[in-house]
C-alpha positions in Angstrom: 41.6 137.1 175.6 45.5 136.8 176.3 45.1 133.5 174.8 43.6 134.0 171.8 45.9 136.7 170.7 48.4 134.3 171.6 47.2 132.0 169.1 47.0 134.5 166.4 50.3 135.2 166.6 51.3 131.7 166.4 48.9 131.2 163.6 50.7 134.0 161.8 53.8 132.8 162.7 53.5 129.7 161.0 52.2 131.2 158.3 54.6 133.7 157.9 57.1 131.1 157.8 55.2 128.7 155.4 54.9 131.3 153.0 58.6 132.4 153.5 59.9 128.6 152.6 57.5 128.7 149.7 59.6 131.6 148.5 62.9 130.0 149.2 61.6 127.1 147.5 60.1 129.3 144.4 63.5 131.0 144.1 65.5 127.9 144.6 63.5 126.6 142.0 63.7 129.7 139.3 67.7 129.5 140.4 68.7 125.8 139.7 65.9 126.3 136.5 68.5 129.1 135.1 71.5 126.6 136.3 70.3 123.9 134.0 69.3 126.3 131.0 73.0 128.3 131.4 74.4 124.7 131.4 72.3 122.9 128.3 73.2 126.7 126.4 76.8 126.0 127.3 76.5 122.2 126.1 75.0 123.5 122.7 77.9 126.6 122.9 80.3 123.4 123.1 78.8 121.2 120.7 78.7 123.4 117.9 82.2 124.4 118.5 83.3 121.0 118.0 81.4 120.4 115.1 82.6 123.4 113.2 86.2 122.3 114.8 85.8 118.7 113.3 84.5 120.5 110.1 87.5 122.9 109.5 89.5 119.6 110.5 87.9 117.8 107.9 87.9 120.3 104.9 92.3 120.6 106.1 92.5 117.0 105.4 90.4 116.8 102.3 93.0 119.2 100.5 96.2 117.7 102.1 94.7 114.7 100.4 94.3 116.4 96.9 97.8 117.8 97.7 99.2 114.8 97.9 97.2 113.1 95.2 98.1 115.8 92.8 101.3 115.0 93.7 101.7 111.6 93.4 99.6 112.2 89.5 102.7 114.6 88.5 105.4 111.8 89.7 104.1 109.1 88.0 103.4 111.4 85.1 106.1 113.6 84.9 109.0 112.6 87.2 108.5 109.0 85.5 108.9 110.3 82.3 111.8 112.4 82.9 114.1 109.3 84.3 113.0 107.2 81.7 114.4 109.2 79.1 117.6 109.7 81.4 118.2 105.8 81.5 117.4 105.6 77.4 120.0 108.4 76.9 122.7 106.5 79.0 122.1 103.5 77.6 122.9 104.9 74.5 126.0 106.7 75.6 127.5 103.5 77.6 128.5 101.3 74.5 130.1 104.5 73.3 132.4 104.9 76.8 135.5 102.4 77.9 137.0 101.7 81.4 136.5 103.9 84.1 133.6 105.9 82.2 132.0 102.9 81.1 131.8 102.1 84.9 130.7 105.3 85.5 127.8 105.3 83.6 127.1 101.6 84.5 126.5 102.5 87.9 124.5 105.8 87.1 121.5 103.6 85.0 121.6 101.6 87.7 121.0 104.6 90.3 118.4 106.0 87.8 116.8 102.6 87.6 116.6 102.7 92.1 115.9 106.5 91.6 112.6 105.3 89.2 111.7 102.5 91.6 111.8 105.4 94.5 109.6 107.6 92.7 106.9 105.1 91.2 106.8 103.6 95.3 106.4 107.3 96.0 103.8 108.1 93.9 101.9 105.0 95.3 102.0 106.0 98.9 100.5 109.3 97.9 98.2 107.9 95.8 94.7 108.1 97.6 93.2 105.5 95.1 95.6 103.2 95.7 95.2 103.2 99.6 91.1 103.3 99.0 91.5 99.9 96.8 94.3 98.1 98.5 93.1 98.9 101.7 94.8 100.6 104.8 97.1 97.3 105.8 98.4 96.5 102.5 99.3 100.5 101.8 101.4 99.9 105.4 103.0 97.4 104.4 104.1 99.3 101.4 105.4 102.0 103.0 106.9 99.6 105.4 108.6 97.8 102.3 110.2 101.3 100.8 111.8 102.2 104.6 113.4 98.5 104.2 114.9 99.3 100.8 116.8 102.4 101.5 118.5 99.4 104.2 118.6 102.6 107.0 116.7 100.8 108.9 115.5 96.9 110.4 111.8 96.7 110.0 110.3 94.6 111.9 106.4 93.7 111.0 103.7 91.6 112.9 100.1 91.6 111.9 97.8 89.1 113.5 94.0 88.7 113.4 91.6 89.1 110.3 92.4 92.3 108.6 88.9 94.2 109.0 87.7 97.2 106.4 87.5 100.4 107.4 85.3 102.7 105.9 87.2 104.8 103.2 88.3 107.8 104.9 88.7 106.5 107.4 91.6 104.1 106.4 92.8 107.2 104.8 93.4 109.0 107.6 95.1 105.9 109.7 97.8 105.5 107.0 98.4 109.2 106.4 98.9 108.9 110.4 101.1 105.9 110.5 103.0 108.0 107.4 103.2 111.2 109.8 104.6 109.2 112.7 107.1 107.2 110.6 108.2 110.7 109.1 109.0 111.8 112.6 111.2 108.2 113.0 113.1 109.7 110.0 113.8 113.2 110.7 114.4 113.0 114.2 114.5 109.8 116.0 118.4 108.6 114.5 116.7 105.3 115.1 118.3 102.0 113.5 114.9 99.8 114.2 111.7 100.1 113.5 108.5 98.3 114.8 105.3 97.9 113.7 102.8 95.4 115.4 99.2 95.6 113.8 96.5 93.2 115.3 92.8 93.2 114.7 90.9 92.0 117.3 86.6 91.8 117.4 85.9 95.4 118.1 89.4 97.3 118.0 92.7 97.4 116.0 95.4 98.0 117.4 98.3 99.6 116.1 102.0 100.1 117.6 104.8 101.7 116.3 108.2 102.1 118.2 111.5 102.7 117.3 115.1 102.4 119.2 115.5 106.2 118.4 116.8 108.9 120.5 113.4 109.9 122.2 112.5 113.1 123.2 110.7 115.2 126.3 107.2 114.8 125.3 105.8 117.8 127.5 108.2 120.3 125.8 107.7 118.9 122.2 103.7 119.4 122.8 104.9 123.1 124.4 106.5 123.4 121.1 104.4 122.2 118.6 101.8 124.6 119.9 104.3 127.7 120.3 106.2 127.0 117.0 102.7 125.7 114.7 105.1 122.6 114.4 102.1 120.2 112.5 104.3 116.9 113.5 102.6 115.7 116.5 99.4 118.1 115.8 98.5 116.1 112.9 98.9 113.0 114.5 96.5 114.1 117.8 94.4 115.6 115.1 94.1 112.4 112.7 93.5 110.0 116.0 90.4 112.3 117.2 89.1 112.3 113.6 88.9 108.5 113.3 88.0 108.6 116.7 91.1 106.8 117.7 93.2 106.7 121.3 96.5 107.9 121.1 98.9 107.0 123.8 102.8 107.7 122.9 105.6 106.7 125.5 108.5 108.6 125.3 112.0 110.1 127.2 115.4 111.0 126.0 117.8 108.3 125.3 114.6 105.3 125.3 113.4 105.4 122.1 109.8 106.3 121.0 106.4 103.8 121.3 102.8 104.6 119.6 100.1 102.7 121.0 96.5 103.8 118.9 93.5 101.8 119.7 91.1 102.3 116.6 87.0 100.8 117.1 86.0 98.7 114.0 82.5 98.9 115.1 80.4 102.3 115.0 
């Protein structure tokens, strides 16, 4: 008799704890189940956030771009126009002037004929057409060619490899890039050299631009972009992730500044 109770108590023991692990495992199950689903919502949360982010990034650019093209329409139209009739009206005045006038004027048509050559290269950098039929390498070495003839600076120039096309706005977006970071050389570096190397390999091109500048603490100037809405080194981060670039710069007071972007040709 003692027995058998015995063994019903073990046989409800065990079954007590089978059932028991069945709910662990039931619960376990339901838990991890709400896990994933709280993880894939989060995914999709994430997802659409940086598709609307890309999107407003996107739409920014489009109108910078009209901006600029805008721009460049009125130079070429208006600006143009303006110094032309300037350069007729002292060339009418200078046979009309002697000695130290005459040299005067002299030397002002020839500024106004440097001033005309500035604004028409200007009006081509901006020029979004241009860029889109010239193609991204030839527009660089444009922009390359105006830095040289203000003779501020040594350029320095290397392309190697097969130029390869990007798609359209995409090339748009590298050169307004390469002009962002070139502005910064300007306006900040106090650098007397400029490099550029450009290769095109199979699947990547690879772009680097340094200069023998001043530098610059690249932690704070990130601090401070963010803190001050500075768009300098915003819009280049921003441009790089649109083309889907990687954006490396190497910088520290005193050493100068280097740009390493890696670019894939293939998609």
């Amino acid at each position: 008799m003692q027995n058998a109770v015995t063994q019903e108590t073990v046989l409800i023991i065990v079954i007590s704890t089978i059932l028991l692990l069945f709910f662990v495992l039931l619960l376990t199950f339901f838990f991890f189940r709400q896990q994933k689903k709280r993880f894939l919502h989060a995914q999709e949360v994430s997802s659409l956030k940086e598709s609307f982010n890309q999107l407003i990034l996107q739409s920014k650019l489009e109108i910078q771009e009209r901006t600029l093209d805008h721009m460049a329409k009125e130079l070429h139209a208006n600006f143009s126009h303006l110094i032309s009739l300037i350069n007729i009206n002292l060339a009418a005045i200078l046979p009309q002037c002697s000695g130290e006038v005459h040299e005067q004027v002299s030397e002002t048509k020839l500024l106004t004929k440097q001033l005309m050559g500035e604004v028409k290269a200007l009006s081509v950098s901006l020029n979004t057409n241009f860029i889109m039929k010239s193609g991204f390498y030839r527009a660089l070495e444009n922009e390359l060619q105006r830095l040289t003839n203000t003779k501020r600076y040594e350029v320095q120039y290397q392309q190697t490899g097969v130029p390869a096309t990007l798609p359209a706005g995409k090339e748009i977006v590298l050169f307004r890039l390469c002009q962002e970071i070139l502005n910064n050389i300007i306006k900040h570096a106090k650098a007397s050299s400029i490099f550029v190397n450009l290769d095109y390999e199979q699947e990547n091109l690879y772009l680097k631009i340094a200069d023998d500048g001043i530098g610059f603490d690249l932690d704070m100037a990130k601090s401070l972009s963010v803190e001050r809405e500075s768009t300098g080194l915003l819009n280049i981060a921003e441009r790089a992730r649109i083309i889907e670039g990687s954006l490396k710069i190497t910088t520290s007071p005193g050493n100068g500044t280097i740009v390493d972007l890696i670019i894939p040709l293939t998609n």
